[in-house]
N, C-alpha and C positions, 0 to 999 in steps of 0.2 A: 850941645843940648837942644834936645827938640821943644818946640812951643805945640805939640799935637796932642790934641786932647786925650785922655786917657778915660779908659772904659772903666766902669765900676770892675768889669769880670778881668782886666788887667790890675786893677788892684787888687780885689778878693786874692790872685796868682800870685801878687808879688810878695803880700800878707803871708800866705799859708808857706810860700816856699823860703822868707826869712824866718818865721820860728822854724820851720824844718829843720832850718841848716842849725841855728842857734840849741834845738834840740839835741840832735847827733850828734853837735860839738865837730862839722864841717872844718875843713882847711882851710887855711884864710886864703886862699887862692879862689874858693869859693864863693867867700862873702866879702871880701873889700872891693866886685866891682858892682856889690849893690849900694854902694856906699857913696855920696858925695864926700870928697880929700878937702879941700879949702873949706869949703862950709860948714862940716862939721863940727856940731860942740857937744859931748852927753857930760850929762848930770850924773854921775852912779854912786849908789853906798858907799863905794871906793873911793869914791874922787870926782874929781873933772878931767877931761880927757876932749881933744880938739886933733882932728884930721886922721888919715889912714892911720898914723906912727901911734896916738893913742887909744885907737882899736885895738891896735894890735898889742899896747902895753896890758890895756883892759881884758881880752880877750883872753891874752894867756893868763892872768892871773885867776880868770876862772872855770877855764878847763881841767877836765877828770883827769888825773895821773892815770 
């Protein structure tokens, strides 16, 4: 992991292209390497969910048939 500062306009990037994918309903090939795996913990209507394996529990459960 890098300690280099990040530009607001690499955020604003990284912003628009996570709901992008979250939008579409992307691959998880897509979006678990925007992810930190160990650190992870989300809070959801669903549940709690901690690292790549509960994204991925998270994710498919609210994906469009």
């Amino acid at each position: 992991m890098s300690n280099n500062p990040v530009s607001e306009s690499e955020v604003n990037a990284f912003i628009r292209d996570w709901f992008h994918n979250l939008d579409k309903h992307a691959d998880l090939d897509q979006i678990l390497p925007m992810l930190a795996d160990k650190a992870l913990r989300m809070n959801m209507p669903e549940g709690q969910y901690a690292n790549h394996n509960g994204f991925k529990q998270w994710y498919r459960g609210v994906e469009i048939p």
